[in-house]
C-alpha positions as CSV (number, residue, x, y, z in Angstrom):
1,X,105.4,93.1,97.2
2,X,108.1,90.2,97.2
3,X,106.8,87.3,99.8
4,X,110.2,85.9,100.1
5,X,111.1,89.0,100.9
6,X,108.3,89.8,103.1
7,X,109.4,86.6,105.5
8,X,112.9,87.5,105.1
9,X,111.7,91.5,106.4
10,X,110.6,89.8,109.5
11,X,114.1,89.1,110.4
12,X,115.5,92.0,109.5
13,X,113.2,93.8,110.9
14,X,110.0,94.1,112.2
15,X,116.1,116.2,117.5
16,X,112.2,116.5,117.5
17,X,111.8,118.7,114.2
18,X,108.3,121.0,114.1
19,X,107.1,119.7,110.7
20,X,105.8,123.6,110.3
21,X,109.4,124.5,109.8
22,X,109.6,123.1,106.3
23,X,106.1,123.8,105.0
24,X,106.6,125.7,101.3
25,X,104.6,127.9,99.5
26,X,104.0,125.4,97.3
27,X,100.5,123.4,97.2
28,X,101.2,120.8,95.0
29,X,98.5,118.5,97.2
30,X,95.8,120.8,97.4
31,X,95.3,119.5,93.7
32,X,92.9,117.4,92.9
33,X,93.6,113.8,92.9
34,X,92.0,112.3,89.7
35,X,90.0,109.0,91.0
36,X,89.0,107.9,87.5
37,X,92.5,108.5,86.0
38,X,94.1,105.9,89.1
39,X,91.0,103.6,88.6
40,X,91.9,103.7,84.7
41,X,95.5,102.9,85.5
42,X,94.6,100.0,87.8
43,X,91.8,98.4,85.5
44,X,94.5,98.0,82.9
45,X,97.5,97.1,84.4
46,X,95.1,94.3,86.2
47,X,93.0,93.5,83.3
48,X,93.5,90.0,82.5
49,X,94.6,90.9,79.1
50,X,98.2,91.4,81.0
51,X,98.4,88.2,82.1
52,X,99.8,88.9,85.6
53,X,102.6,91.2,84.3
54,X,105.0,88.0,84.6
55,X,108.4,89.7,85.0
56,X,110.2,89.7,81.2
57,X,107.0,88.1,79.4
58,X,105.7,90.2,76.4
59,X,102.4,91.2,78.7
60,X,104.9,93.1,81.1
61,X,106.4,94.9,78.0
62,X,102.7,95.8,76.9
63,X,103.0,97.3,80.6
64,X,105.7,99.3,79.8
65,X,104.5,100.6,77.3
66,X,101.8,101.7,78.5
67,X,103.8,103.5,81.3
68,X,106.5,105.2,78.7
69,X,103.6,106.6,76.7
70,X,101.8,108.2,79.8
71,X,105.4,109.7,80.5
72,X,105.5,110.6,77.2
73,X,102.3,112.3,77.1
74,X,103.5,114.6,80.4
75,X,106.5,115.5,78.4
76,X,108.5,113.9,80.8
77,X,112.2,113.5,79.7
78,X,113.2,109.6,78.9
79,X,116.1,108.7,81.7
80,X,116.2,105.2,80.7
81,X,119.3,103.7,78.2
82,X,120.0,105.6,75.1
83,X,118.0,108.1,75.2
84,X,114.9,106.2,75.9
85,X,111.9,105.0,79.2
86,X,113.4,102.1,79.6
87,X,116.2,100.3,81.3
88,X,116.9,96.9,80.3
89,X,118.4,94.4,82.7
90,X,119.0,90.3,82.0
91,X,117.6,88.3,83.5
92,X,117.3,83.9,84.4
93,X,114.4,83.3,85.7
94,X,113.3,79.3,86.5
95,X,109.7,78.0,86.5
96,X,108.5,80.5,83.8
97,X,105.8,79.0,80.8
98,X,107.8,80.4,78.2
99,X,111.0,78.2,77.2
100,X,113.6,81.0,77.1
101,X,115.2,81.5,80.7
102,X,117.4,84.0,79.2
103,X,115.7,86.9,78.6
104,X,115.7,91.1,79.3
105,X,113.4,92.6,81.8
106,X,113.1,96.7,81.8
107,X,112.4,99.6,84.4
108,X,110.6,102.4,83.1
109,X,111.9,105.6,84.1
110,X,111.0,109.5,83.7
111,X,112.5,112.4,84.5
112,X,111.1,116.3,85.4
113,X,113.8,118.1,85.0
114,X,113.4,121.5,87.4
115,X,116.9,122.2,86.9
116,X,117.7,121.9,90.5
117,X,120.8,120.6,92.4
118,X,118.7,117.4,93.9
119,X,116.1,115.0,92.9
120,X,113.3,113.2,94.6
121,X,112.9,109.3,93.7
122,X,109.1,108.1,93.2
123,X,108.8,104.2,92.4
124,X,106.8,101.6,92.4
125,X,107.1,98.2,90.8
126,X,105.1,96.8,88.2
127,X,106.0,93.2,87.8
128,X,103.7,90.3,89.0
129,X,103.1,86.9,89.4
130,X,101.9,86.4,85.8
131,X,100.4,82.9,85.5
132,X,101.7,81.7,88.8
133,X,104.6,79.8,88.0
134,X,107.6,81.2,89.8
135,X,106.7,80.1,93.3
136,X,105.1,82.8,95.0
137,X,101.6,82.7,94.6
138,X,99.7,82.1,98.2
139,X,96.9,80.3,95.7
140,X,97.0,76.3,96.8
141,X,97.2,75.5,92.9
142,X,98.2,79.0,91.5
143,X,100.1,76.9,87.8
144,X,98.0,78.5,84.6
145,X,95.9,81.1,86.9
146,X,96.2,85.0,86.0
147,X,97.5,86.4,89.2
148,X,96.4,90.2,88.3
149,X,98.0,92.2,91.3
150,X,95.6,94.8,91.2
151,X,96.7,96.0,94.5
152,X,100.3,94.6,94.5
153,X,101.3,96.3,92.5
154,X,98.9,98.2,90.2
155,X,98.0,100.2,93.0
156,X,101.0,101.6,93.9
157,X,102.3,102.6,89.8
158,X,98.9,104.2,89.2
159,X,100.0,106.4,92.0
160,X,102.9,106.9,90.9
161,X,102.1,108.1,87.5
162,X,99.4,110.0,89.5
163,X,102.0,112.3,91.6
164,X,103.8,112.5,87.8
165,X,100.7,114.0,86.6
166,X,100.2,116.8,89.3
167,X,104.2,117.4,89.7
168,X,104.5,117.4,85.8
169,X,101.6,119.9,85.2
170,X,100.9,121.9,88.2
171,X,102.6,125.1,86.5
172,X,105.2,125.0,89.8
173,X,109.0,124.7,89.4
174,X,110.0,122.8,92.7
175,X,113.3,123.1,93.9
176,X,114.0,119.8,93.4
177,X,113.9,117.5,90.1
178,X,111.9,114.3,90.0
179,X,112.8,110.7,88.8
180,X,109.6,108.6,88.5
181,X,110.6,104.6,88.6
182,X,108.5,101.5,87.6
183,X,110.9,98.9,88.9
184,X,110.6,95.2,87.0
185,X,111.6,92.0,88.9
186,X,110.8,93.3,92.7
187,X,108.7,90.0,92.8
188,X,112.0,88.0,92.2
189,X,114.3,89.6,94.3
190,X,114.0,93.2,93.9
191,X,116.0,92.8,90.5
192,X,115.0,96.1,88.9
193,X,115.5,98.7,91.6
194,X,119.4,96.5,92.1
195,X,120.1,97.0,89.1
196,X,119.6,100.7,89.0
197,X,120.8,101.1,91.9
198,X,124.2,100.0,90.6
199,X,123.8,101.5,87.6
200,X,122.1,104.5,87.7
201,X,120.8,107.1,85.1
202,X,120.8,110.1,88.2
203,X,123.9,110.7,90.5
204,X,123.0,108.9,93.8
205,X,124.5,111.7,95.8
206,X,122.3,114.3,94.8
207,X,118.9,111.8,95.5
208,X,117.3,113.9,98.2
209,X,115.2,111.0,99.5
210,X,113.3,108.1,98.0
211,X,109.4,107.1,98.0
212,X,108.2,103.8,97.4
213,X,104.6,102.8,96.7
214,X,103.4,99.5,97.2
215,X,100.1,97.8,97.6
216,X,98.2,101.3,98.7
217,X,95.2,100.0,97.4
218,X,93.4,98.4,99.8
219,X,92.8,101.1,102.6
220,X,90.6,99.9,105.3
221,X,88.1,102.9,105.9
222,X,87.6,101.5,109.6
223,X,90.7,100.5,110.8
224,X,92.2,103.4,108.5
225,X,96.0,102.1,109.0
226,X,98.5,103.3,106.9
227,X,102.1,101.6,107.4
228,X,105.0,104.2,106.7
229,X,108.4,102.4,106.7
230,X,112.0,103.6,106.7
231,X,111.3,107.2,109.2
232,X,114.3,106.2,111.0
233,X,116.3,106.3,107.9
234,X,116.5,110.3,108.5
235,X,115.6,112.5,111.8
236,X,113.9,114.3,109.9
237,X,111.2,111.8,109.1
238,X,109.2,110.8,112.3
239,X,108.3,113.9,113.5
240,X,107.1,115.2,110.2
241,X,105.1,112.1,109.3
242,X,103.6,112.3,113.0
243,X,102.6,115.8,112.6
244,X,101.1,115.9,109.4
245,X,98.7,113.1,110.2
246,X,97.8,114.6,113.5
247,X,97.3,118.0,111.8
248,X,96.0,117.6,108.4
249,X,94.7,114.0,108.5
250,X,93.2,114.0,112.2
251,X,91.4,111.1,112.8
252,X,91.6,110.1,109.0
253,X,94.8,108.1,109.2
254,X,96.1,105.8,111.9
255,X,99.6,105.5,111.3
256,X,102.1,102.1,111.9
257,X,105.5,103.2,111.6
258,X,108.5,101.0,111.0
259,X,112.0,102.8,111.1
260,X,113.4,100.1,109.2
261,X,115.0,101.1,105.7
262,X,115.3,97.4,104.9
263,X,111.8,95.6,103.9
264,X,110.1,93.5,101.2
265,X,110.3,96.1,98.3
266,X,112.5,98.7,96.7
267,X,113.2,101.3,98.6
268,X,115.7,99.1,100.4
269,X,118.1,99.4,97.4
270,X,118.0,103.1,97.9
271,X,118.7,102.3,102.1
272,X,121.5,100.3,101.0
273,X,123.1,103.4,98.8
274,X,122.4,105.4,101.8
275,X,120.0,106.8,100.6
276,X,116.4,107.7,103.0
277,X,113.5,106.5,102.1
278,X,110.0,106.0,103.4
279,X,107.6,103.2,102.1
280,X,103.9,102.9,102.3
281,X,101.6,100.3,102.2
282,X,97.7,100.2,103.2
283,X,98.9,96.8,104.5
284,X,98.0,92.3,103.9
285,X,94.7,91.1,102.9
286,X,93.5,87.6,101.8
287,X,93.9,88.2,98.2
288,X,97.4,89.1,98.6
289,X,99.5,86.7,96.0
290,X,96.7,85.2,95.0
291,X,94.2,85.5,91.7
292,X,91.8,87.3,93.8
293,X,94.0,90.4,93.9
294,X,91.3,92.4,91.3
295,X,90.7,96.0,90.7
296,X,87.0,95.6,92.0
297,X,88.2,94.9,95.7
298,X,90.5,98.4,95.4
299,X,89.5,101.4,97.3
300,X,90.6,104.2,94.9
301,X,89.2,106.8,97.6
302,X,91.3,105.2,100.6
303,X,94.3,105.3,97.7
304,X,93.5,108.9,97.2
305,X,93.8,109.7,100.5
306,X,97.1,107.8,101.0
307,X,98.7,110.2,97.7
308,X,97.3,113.5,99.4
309,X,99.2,112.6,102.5
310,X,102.5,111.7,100.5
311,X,101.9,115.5,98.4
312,X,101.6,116.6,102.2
313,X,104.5,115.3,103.1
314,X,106.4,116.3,100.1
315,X,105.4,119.5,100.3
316,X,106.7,120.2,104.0
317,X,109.9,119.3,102.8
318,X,110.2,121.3,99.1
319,X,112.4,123.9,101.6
320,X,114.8,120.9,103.6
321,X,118.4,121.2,102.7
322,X,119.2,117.7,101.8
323,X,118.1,115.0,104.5
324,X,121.1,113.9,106.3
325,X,121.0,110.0,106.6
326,X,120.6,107.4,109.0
327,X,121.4,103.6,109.5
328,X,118.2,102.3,110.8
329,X,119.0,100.1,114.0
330,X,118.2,96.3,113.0
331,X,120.3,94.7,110.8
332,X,120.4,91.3,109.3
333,X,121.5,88.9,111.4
334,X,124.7,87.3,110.3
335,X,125.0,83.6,110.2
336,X,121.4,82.8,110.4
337,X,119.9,80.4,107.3
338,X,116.4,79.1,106.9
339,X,115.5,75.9,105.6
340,X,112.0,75.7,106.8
341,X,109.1,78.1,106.9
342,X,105.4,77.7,108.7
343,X,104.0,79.0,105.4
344,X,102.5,82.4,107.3
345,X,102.1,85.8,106.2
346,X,103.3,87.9,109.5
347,X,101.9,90.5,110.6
348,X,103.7,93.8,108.5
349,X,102.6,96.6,112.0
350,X,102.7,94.6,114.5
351,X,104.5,95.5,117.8
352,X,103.3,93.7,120.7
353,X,105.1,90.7,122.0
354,X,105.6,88.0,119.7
355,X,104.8,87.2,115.6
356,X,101.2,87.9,114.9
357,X,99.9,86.5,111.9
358,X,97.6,87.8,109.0
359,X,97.0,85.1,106.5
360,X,98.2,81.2,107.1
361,X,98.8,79.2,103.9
362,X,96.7,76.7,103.1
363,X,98.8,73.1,102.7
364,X,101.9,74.5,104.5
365,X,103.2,73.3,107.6
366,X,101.4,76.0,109.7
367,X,98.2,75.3,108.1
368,X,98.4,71.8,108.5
369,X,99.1,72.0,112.3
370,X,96.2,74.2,112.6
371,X,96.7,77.7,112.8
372,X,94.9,80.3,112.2
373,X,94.7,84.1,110.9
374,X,95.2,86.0,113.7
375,X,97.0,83.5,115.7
376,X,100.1,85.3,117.6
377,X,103.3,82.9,117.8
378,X,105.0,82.8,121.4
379,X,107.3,79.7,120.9
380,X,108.7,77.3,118.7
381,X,110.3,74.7,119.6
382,X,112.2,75.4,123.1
383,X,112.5,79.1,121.9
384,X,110.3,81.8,123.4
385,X,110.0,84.4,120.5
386,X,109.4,87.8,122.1
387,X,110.1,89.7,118.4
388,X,110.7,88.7,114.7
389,X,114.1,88.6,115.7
390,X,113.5,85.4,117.7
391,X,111.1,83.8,115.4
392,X,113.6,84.0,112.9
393,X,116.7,82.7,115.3
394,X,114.1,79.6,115.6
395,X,113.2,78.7,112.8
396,X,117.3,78.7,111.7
397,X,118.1,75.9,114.4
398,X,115.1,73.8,112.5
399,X,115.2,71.1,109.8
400,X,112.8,70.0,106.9
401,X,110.8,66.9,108.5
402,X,111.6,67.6,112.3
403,X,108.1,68.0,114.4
404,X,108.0,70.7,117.2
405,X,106.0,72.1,119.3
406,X,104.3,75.2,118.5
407,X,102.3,77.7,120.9
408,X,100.1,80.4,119.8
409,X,97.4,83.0,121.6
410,X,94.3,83.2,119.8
411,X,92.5,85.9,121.5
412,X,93.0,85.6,125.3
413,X,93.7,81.7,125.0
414,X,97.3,80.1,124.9
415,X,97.0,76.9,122.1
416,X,99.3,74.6,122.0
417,X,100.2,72.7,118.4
418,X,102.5,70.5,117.0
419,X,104.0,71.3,113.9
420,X,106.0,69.7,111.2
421,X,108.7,70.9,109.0
């Protein structure tokens, strides 16, 4: 998942249909899920012999390889350029270890072809940090360290190639055809899922929705969250989401919904297109951008369970006529730039009043003026911040070097900081 992104999302963002109606015969997820196969896919997409899967760098074309030739091996059809898995996209890319800034990244892509008038979008991106040079990493001194991305995103292709497994060989012709998508570049801009957007190897118009998987490795088996972004990018989507967790997951999954279609990952290419789309995400952890981010801390159980409830979900909806779409109410807010940042990782679910915060970086200017994990912003400045909306609206009348103060609950207890930009 793209941290620039991530903080820009907190700007952007932060008819009741019985989900029963669209059940098919089809039971694609009462397959079983293969645990080793996912743990396999993980272990070597993460294995330090990938180096990170740097976007463009030779170890991210080992990657997709790798992908193409489990594609390949499901007899899925090649819907990449000429006739082949991939699609290649240039690329500049500063503050990279190798000395060539001009260079070609690639998505993989596969196709099941079930002859049908519409097809269903699965992606997932499979691009990293690499050696921790482009400026993301949360690491205090990330230059030379393999950033592996275990769960961002390793987690999220292994389940995609997963749901091409059981689609691919479940001896059902679904109504609809399937496009499987390992995007490239999502860690610099969502650059791979862009570019197929605007140049795409399926017509648009017949994409009946779009799922996005990334960083569904780390589900807490207490807390059992699962965030599901974009259901307000179709009518259809709350209500069926709701109902399946209540009735097949009860007590299993604790959903966070966002109705956004705009966030830090792909399937906000495919909102922009107008196209719906649902993302999920087992949510922020500490190892999140950082080396740390290893197959051993993944709970391919938790992931598991977070593919049986996307089959669910697919599978109520194998007898929908196309999903009519919706423009998801927040929008970017025009005229609005940011030159500073407090260096926090927000809080991706929450909804009470004002910014909470997951993980604070260490030598930024919110860690220096003391916060904390956990902390909940309430003002900046002479700004109250009520939403993301007005943390964001702050931090745009700021300057690099000015000092403000900064107030934050922790717990039950209003702390008041000073920070500088």
């Amino acid at each position: 998942m793209n941290t620039r992104l991530f903080l820009l999302h907190v700007g952007i963002t932060f008819i009741l249909l019985g989900a029963t109606q669209f059940l098919s015969p089809n039971t694609t997820f009462a397959q079983t899920i293969d645990t080793t196969l996912l743990r396999r896919h993980i272990a070597f997409l993460a294995s330090d012999s990938l180096h990170g899967r740097g976007t463009s760098t030779p170890d991210e074309k080992r990657a997709a390889g790798y992908l193409a030739n489990y594609f390949r091996s499901l007899n899925l059809a090649p819907k990449g350029d000429d006739g082949t898995y991939f699609q290649t996209f240039p690329l500049i890319k500063k503050n990279d270890v190798l000395p060539d800034s001009n260079r070609l990244a690639m998505n993989v892509a596969a196709y099941l072809d079930n002859g049908a008038a519409r097809t269903i979008v699965i992606g997932a991106h499979y691009d990293h940090l690499g050696l921790g040079y482009d400026g993301s990493s949360l690491d205090p001194q990330p230059k030379g360290k393999i950033h592996n991305g275990a769960d961002d995103n390793a987690s999220g292709v292994a389940g995609t190639l997963e749901l091409a497994r059981l689609y691919a060989t479940n001896g059902i012709k679904e109504p609809y055809n399937f496009l499987f998508l390992c995007f490239s570049g999502e860690e610099l801009g969502l650059l791979g899922s862009k570019h197929f957007t605007e140049h795409p190897t399926v017509p648009l118009e017949n994409v009946h929705y779009m799922l996005n998987l990334d960083m569904i490795g780390r589900f807490d088996e207490a807390k059992k969250e699962l965030v599901v972004g974009g259901v307000g990018t179709s009518p259809t989507f709350e209500p069926l989401v709701k109902n399946i967790a209540e009735r097949s997951f009860s007590n299993q999954l604790a959903l966070a919904l966002d109705s956004s279609g705009v966030g830090p990952s792909d399937h906000t290419s495919f909102y922009l297109k107008k196209i719906p789309v649902l993302f999920f995400f087992t949510g922020v952890h500490s190892d999140y951008h950082k080396p740390t981010d290893d197959v051993e801390r993944i709970n391919i159980g938790g992931e598991a369970k977070v593919l049986r409830y996307i089959l669910h979900i697919m599978d109520s909806l194998q007898a929908a006529p196309k999903l009519a779409f919706a423009q998801t109410r927040v929008k970017q807010q025009a005229g609005h730039s940011y030159k500073v940042s407090l260096g926090i990782m927000p809080s991706y679910s929450y909804s009470g009043k004002g910014l909470k915060v997951d993980a604070v970086t260490a030598g930024r200017p919110g860690a220096k003026a003391g916060m904390q994990d956990g902390d909940v912003v309430v003002k900046i400045g002479q700004t109250d911040i009520a939403d993301i909306q007005g943390y964001m609206e702050a931090l745009s009348k700021l300057k690099a070097g000015e000092t403000v103060p900064l107030k934050v609950l922790r717990g039950e207890k209003l702390v008041e900081l000073a920070v500088t930009f």
